[in-house]
C-alpha positions as CSV (number, residue, x, y, z in Angstrom):
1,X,-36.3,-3.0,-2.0
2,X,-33.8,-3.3,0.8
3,X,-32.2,-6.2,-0.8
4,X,-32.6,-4.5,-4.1
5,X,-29.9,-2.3,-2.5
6,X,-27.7,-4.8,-0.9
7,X,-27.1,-6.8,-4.1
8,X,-26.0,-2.7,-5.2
9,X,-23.8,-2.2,-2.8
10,X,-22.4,-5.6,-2.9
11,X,-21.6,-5.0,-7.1
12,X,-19.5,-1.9,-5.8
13,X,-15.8,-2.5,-7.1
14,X,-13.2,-2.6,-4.4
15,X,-11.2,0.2,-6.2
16,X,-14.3,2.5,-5.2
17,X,-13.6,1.5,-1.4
18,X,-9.7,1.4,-2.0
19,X,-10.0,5.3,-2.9
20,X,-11.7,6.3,0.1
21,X,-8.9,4.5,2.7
22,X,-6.5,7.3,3.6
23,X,-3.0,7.0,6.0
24,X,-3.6,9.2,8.6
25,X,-1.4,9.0,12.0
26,X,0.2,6.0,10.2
27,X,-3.1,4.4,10.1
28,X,-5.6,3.3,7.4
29,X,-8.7,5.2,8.0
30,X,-11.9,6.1,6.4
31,X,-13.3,9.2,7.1
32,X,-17.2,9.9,8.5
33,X,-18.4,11.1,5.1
34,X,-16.6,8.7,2.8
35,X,-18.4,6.1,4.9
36,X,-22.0,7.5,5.7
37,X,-21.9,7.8,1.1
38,X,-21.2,3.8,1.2
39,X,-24.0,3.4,3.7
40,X,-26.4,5.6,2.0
41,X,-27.0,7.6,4.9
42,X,-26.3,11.6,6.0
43,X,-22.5,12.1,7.8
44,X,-25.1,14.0,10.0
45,X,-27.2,10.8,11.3
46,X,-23.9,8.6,10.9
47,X,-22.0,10.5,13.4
48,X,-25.2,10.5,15.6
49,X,-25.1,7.3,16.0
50,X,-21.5,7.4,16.6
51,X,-22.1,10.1,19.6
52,X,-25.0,8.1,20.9
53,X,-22.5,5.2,21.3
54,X,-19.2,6.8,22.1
55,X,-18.3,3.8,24.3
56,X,-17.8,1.3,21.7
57,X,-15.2,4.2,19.8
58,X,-12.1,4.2,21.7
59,X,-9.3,6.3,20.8
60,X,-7.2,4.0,18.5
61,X,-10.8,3.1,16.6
62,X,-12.2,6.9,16.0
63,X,-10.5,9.8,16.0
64,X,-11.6,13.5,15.1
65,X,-8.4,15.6,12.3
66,X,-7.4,18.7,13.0
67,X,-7.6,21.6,10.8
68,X,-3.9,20.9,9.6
69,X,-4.6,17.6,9.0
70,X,-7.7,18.3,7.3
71,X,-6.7,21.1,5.1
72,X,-3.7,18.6,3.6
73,X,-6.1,16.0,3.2
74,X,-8.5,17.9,1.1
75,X,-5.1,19.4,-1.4
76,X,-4.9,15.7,-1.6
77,X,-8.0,14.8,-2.8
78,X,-8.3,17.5,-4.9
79,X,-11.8,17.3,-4.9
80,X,-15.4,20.0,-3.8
81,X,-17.1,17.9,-2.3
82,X,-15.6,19.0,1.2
83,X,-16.8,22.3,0.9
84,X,-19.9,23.0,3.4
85,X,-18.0,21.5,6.7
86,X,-17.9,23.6,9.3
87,X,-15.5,20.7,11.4
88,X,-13.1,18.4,10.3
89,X,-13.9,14.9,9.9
90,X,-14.2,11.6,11.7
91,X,-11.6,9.2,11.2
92,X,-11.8,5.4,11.7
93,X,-10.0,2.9,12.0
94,X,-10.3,-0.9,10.6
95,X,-11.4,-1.5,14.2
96,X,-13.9,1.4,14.2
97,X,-14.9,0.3,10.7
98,X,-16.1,-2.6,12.1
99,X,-18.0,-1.1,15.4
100,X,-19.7,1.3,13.2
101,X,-21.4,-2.0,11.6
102,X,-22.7,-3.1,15.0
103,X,-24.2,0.8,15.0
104,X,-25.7,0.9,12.3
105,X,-28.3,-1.9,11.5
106,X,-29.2,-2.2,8.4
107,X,-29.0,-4.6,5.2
108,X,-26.8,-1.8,3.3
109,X,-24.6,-1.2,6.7
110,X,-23.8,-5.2,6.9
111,X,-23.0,-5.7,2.8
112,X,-21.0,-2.3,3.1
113,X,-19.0,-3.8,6.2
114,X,-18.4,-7.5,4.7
115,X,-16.5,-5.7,1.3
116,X,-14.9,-3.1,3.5
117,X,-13.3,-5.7,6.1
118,X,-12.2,-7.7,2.8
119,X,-10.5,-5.0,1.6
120,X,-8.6,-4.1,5.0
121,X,-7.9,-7.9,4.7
122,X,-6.4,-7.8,1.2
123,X,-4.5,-4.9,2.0
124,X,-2.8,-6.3,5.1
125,X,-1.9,-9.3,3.6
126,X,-0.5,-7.1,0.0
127,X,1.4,-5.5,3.1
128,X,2.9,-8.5,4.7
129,X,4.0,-9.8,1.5
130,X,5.8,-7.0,0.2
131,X,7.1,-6.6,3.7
132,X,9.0,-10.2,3.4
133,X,10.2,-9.2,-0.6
134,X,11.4,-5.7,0.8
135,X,13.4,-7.4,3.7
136,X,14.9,-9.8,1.0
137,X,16.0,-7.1,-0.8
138,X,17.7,-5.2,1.8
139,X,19.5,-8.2,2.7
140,X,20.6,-9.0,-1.0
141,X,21.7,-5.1,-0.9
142,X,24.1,-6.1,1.9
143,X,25.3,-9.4,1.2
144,X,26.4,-7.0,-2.3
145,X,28.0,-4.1,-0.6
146,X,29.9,-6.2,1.5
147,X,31.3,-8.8,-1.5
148,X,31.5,-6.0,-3.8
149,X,35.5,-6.1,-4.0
150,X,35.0,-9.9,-4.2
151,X,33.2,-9.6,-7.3
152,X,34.8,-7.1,-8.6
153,X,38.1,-9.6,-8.9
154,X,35.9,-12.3,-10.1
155,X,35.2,-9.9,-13.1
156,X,38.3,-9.1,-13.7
157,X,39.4,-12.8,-14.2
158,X,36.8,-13.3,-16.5
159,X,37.7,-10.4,-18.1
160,X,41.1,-12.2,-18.6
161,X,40.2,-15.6,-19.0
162,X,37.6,-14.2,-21.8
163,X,40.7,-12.0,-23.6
164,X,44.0,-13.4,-22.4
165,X,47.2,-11.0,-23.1
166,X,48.8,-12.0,-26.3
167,X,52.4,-13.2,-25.7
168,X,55.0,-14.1,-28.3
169,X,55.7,-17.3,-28.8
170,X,58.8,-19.2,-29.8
171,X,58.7,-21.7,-32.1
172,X,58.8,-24.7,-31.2
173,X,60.9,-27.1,-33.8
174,X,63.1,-26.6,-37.0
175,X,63.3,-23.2,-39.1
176,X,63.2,-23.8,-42.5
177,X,65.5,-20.9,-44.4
178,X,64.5,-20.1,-47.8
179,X,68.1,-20.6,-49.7
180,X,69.2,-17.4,-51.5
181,X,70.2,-18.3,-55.2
């Protein structure tokens, strides 16, 4: 049955897990109840365990919102779900993501973990990639706006190249007069 549920869990697209990672602090997190829902357990029992072993949840791995931060969360999310808490949520961190595997053992907690630390993965490296087009961009924006007068002349003589002036020309040779009669 247990691996029934693994081979579940392990079907689960990525855009399910995608949806649940919020920037908070300037951070990707996951909150307590977005995680205890992929782990099939209560928030209640997952932040237990959290309690239980506070040591291994530093600061930069778990961290609790405050109201503000919770009330703009939940206009984001649009969503009624969040509607029984009585205290704002648990966020964690990539790093805390990964402790609260080493928390809670089971077969669902381990699958969950492996396709959550992918993700994190993916998205770091999507991150470092556009970070390297984005600074290539910047740096075509200024090499621009420094030659822009530059290449504004270079148009213009194509401009002129492509339509010269028209001159008049003399004729080069003998005239031939049409003889009156």
């Amino acid at each position: 049955m247990a691996k029934a549920k693994a081979n579940i869990i392990s079907m689960m697209p990525d855009e399910v897990i995608i949806s649940k990672i919020h920037l908070l602090r300037g951070q990707k997190v996951m909150l307590d109840e977005e995680l205890a829902e992929l782990y099939q357990v209560e928030t209640k029992r997952l932040n237990e365990q959290v309690k239980r072993n506070i040591d291994r949840f530093p600061k930069d791995f778990l961290f609790q919102l405050c109201q503000k931060e919770f009330d703009n969360l939940k206009s984001q999310i649009a969503t009624s779900s969040w509607g029984g808490r009585r205290k704002p949520p648990f966020a964690f961190t990539e790093q805390g993501v990964s402790m609260l595997s080493g928390v809670l053992n089971s077969q669902i907690a381990i699958q969950v973990h492996i396709q959550i630390i992918r993700i994190f993965t993916k998205m770091r490296e999507l991150l470092l990639t556009n970070k390297d087009i984005l600074l290539n961009l910047e740096k075509l924006e200024k090499d621009v706006k420094e030659n822009k007068q530059d290449i504004a002349m270079i148009f213009e003589a194509l401009k002129q190249l492509l339509d010269p002036p028209k001159q008049k020309r003399k004729m080069i040779g003998f005239k031939q007069y049409k003889e009156e009669e």
